[in-house]
N, CA, C and O atoms as a GROMACS GRO file, in nm:
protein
  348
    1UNK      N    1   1.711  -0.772   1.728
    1UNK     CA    2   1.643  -0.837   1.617
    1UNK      C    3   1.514  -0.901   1.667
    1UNK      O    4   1.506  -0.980   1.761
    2UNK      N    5   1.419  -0.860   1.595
    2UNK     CA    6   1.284  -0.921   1.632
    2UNK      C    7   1.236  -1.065   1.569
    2UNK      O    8   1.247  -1.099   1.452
    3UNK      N    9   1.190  -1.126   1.660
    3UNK     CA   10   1.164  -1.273   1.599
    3UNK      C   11   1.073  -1.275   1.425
    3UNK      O   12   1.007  -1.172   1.406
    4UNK      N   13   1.071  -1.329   1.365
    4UNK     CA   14   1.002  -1.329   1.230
    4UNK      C   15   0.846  -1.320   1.258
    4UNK      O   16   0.766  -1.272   1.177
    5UNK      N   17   0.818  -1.364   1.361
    5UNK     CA   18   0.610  -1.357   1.342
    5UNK      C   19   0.599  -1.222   1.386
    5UNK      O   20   0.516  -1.158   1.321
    6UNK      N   21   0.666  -1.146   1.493
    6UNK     CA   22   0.643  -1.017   1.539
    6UNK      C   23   0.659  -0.968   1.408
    6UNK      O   24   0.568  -0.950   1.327
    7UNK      N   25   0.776  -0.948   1.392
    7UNK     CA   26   0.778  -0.848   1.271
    7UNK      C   27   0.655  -0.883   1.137
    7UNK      O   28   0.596  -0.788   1.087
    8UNK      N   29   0.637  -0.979   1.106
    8UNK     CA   30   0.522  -1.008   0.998
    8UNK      C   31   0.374  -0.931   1.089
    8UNK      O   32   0.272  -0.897   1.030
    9UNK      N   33   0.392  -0.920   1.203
    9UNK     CA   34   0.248  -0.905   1.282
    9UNK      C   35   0.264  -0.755   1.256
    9UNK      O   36   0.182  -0.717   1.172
   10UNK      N   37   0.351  -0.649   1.304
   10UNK     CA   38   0.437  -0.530   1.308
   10UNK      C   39   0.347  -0.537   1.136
   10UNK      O   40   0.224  -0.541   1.138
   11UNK      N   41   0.397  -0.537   1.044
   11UNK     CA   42   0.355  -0.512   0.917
   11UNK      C   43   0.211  -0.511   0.886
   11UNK      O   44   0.152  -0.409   0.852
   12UNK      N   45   0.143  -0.651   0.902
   12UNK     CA   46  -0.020  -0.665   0.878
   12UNK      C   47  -0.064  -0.578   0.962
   12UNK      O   48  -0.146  -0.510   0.899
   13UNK      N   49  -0.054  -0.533   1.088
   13UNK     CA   50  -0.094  -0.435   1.161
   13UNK      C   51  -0.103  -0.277   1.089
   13UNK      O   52  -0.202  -0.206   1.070
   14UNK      N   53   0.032  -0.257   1.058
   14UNK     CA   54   0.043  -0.160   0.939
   14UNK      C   55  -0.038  -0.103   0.865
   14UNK      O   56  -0.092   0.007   0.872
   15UNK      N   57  -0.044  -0.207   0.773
   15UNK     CA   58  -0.113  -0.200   0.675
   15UNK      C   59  -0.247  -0.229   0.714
   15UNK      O   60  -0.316  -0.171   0.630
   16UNK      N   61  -0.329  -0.291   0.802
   16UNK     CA   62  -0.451  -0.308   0.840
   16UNK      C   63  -0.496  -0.130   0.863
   16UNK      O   64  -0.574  -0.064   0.794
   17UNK      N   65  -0.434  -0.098   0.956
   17UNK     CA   66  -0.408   0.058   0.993
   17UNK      C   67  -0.419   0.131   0.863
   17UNK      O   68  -0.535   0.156   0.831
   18UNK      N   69  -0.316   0.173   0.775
   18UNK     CA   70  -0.336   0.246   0.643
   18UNK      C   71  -0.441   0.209   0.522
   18UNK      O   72  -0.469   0.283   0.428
   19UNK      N   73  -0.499   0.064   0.550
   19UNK     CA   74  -0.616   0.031   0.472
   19UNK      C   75  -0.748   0.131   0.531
   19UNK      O   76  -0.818   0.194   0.453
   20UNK      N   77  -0.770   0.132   0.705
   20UNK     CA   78  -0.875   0.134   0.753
   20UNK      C   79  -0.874   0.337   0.678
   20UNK      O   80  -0.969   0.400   0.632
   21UNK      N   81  -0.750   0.376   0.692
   21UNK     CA   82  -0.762   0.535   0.637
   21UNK      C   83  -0.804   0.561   0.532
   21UNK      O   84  -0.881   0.651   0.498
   22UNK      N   85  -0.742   0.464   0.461
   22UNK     CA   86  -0.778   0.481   0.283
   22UNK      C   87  -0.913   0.489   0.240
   22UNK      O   88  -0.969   0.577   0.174
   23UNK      N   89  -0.969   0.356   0.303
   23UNK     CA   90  -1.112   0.349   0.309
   23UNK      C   91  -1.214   0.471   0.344
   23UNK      O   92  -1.334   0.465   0.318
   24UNK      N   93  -1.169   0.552   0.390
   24UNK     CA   94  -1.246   0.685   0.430
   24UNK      C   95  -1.263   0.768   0.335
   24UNK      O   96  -1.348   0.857   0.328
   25UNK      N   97  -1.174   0.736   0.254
   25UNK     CA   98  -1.170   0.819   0.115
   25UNK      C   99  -1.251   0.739  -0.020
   25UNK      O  100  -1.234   0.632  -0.080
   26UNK      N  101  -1.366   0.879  -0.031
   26UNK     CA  102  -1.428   0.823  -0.132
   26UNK      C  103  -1.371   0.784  -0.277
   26UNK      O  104  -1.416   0.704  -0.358
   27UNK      N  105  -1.256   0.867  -0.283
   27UNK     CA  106  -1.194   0.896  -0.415
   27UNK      C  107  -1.113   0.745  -0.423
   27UNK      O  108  -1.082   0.720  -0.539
   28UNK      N  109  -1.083   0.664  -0.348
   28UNK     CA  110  -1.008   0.585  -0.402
   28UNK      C  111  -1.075   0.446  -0.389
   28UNK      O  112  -1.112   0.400  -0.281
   29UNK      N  113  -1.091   0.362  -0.547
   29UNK     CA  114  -1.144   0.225  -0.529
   29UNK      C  115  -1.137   0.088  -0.499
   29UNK      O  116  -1.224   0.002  -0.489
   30UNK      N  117  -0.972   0.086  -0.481
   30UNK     CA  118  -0.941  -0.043  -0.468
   30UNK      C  119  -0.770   0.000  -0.418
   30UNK      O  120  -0.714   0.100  -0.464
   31UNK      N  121  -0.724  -0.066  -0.348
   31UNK     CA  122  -0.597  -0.104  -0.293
   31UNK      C  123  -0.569  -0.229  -0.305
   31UNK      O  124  -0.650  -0.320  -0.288
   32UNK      N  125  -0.455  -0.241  -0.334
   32UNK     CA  126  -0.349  -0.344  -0.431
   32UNK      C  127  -0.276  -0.415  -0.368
   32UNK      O  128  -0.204  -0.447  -0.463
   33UNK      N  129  -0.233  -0.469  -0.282
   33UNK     CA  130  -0.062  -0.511  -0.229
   33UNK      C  131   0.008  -0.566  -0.308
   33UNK      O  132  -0.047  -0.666  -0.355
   34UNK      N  133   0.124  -0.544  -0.354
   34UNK     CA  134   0.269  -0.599  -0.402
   34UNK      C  135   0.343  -0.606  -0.314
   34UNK      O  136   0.318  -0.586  -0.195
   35UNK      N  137   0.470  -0.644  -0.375
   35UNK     CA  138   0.592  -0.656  -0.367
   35UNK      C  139   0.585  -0.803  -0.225
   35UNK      O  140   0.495  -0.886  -0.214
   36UNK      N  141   0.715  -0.790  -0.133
   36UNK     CA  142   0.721  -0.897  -0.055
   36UNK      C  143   0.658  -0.948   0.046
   36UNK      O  144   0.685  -1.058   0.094
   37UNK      N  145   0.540  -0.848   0.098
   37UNK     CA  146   0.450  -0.854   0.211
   37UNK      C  147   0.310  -0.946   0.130
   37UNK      O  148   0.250  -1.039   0.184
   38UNK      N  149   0.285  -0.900   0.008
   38UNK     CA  150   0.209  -1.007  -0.086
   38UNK      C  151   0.241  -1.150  -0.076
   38UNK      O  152   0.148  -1.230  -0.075
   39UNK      N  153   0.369  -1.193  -0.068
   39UNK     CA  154   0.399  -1.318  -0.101
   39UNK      C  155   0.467  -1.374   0.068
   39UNK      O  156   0.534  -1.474   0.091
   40UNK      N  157   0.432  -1.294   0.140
   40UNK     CA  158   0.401  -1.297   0.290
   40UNK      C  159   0.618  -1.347   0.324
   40UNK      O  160   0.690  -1.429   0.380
   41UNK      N  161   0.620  -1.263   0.265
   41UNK     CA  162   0.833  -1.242   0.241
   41UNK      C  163   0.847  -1.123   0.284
   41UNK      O  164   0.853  -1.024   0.210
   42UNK      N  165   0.862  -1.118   0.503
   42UNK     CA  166   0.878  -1.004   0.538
   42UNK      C  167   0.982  -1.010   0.635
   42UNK      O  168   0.974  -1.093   0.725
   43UNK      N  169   1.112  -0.903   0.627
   43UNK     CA  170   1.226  -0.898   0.691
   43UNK      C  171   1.219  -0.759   0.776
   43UNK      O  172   1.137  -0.670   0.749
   44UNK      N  173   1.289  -0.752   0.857
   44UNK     CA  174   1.291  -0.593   0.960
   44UNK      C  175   1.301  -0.464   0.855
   44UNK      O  176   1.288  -0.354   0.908
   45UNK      N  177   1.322  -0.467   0.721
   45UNK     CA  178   1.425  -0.375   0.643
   45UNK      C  179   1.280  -0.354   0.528
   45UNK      O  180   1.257  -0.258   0.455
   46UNK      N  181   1.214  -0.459   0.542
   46UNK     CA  182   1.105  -0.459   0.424
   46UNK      C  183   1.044  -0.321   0.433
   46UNK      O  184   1.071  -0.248   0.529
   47UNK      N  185   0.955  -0.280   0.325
   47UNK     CA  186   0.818  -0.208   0.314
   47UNK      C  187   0.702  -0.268   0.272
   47UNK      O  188   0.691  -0.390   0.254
   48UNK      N  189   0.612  -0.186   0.255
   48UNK     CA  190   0.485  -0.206   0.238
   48UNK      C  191   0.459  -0.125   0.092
   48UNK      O  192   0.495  -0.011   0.061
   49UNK      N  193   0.394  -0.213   0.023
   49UNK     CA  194   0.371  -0.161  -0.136
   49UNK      C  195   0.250  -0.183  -0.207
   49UNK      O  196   0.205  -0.291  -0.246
   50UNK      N  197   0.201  -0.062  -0.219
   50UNK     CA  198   0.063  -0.040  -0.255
   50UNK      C  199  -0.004   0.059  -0.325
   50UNK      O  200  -0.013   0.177  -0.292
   51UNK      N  201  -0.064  -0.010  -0.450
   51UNK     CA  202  -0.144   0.079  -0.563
   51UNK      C  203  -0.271   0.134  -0.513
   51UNK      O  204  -0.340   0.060  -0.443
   52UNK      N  205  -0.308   0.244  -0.537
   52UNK     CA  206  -0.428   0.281  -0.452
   52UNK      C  207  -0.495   0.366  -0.613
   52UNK      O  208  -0.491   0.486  -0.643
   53UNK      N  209  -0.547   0.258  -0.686
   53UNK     CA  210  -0.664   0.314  -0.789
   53UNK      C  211  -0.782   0.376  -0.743
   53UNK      O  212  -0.867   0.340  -0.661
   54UNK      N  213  -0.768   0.487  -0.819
   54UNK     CA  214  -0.855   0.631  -0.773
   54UNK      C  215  -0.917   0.674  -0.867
   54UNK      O  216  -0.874   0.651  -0.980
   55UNK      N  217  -1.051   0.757  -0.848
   55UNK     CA  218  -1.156   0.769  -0.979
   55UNK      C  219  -1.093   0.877  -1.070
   55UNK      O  220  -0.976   0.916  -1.068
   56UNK      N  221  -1.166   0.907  -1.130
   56UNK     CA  222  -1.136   0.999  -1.245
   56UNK      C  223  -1.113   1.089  -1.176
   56UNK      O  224  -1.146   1.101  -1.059
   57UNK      N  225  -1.029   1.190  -1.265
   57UNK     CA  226  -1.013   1.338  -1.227
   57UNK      C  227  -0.843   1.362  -1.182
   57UNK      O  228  -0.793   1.474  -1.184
   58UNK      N  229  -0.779   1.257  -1.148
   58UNK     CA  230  -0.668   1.260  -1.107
   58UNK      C  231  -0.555   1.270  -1.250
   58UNK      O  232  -0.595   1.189  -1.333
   59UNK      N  233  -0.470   1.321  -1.284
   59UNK     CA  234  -0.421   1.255  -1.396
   59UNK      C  235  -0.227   1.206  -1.414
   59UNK      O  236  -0.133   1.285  -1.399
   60UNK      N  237  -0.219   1.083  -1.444
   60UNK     CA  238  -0.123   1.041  -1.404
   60UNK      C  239  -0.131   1.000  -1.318
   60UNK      O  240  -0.239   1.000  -1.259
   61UNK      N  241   0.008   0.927  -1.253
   61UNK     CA  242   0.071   0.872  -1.142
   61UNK      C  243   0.136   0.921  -1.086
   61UNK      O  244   0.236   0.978  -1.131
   62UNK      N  245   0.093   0.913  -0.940
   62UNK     CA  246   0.128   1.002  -0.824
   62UNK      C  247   0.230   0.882  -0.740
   62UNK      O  248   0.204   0.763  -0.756
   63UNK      N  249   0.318   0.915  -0.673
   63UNK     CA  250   0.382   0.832  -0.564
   63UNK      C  251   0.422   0.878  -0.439
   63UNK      O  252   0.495   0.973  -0.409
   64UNK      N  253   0.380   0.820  -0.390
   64UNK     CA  254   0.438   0.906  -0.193
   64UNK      C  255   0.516   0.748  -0.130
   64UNK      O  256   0.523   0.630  -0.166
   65UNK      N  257   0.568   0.843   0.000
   65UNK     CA  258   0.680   0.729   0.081
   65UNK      C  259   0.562   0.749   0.166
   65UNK      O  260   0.484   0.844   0.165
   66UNK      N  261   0.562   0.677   0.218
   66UNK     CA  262   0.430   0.728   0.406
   66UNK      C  263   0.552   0.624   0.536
   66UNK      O  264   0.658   0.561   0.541
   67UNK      N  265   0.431   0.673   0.621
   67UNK     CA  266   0.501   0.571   0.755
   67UNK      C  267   0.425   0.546   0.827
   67UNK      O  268   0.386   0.637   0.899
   68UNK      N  269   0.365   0.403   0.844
   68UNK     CA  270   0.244   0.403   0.958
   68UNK      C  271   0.244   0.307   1.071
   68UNK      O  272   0.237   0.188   1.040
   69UNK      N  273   0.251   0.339   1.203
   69UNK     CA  274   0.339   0.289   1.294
   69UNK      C  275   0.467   0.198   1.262
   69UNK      O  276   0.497   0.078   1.272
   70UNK      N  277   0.527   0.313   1.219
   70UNK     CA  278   0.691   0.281   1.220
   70UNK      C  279   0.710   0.246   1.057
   70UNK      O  280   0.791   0.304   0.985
   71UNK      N  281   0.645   0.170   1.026
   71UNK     CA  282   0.667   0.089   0.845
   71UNK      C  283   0.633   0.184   0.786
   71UNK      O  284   0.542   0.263   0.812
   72UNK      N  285   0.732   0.180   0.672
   72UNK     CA  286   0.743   0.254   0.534
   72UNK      C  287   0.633   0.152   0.466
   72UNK      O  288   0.618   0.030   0.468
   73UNK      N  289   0.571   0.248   0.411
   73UNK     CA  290   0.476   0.223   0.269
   73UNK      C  291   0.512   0.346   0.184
   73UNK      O  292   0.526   0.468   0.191
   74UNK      N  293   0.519   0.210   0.074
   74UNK     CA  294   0.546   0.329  -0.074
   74UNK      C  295   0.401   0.274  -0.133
   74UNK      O  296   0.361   0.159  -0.151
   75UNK      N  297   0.348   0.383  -0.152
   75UNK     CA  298   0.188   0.394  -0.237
   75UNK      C  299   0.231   0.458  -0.369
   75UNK      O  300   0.319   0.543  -0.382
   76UNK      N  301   0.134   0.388  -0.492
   76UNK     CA  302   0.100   0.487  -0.581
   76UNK      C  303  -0.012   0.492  -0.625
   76UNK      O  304  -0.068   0.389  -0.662
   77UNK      N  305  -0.082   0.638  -0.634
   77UNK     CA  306  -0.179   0.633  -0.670
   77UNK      C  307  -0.198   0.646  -0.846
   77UNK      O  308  -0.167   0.739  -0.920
   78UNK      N  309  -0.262   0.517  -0.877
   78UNK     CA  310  -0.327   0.552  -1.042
   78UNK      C  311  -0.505   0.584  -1.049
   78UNK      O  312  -0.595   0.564  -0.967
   79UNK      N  313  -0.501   0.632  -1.164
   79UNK     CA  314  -0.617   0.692  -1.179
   79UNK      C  315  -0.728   0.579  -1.260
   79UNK      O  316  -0.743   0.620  -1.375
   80UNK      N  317  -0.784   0.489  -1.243
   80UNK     CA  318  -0.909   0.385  -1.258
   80UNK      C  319  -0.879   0.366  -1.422
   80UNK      O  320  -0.862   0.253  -1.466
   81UNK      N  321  -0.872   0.478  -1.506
   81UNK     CA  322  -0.836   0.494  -1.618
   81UNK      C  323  -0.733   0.398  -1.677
   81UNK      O  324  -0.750   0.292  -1.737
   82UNK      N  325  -0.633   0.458  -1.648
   82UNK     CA  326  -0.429   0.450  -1.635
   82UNK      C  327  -0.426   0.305  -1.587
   82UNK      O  328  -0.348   0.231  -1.646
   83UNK      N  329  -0.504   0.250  -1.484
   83UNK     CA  330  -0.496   0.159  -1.426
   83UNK      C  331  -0.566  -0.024  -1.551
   83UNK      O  332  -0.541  -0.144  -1.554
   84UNK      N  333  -0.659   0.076  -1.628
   84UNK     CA  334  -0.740  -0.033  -1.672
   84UNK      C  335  -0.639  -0.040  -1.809
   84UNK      O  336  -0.611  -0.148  -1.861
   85UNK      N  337  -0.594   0.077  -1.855
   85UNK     CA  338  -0.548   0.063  -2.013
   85UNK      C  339  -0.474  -0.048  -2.019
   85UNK      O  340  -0.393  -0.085  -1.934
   86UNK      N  341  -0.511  -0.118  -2.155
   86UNK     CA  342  -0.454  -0.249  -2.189
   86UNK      C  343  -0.299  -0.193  -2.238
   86UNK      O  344  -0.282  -0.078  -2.278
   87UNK      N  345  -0.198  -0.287  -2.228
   87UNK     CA  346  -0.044  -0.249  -2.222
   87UNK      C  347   0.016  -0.171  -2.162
   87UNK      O  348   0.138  -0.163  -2.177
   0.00000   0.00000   0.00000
């Protein structure tokens, strides 16, 4: 069992990592964080959860599992559209 700051470090690392990729991509405008890593509520068992709003052309909502050094991230991608509609 890993002490609680490693593992919170283990995660932001993560996700620092899968931000710096995302960013390479023109198609997508903004990344989101949810769920428990947002509210900085991170256990060995957690994931990483993240909306990745993307320009036009995409349609619907897409979802993938990923893994980036070691941590699960569940992404979904919405389309800028989908993302803005009111309700």
């Amino acid at each position: 069992m890993q002490p609680e700051e490693n593992i919170k470090n283990l995660y932001e690392e993560a996700l620092e990592s899968f931000v710096s990729k995302v960013k390479q991509d023109r198609n997508f405008i903004a990344a989101i964080l949810y769920g428990s890593l947002s509210y900085d509520e991170v256990w060995e068992k957690s994931d990483i959860d993240v909306w990745l709003i993307a320009r036009e052309g995409k349609k619907g909502e897409e979802s993938y599992c990923l893994v980036e050094n070691g941590v699960n991230i569940h992404v979904a991608i919405i389309p800028r559209s989908q993302f803005l509609a009111p309700g």
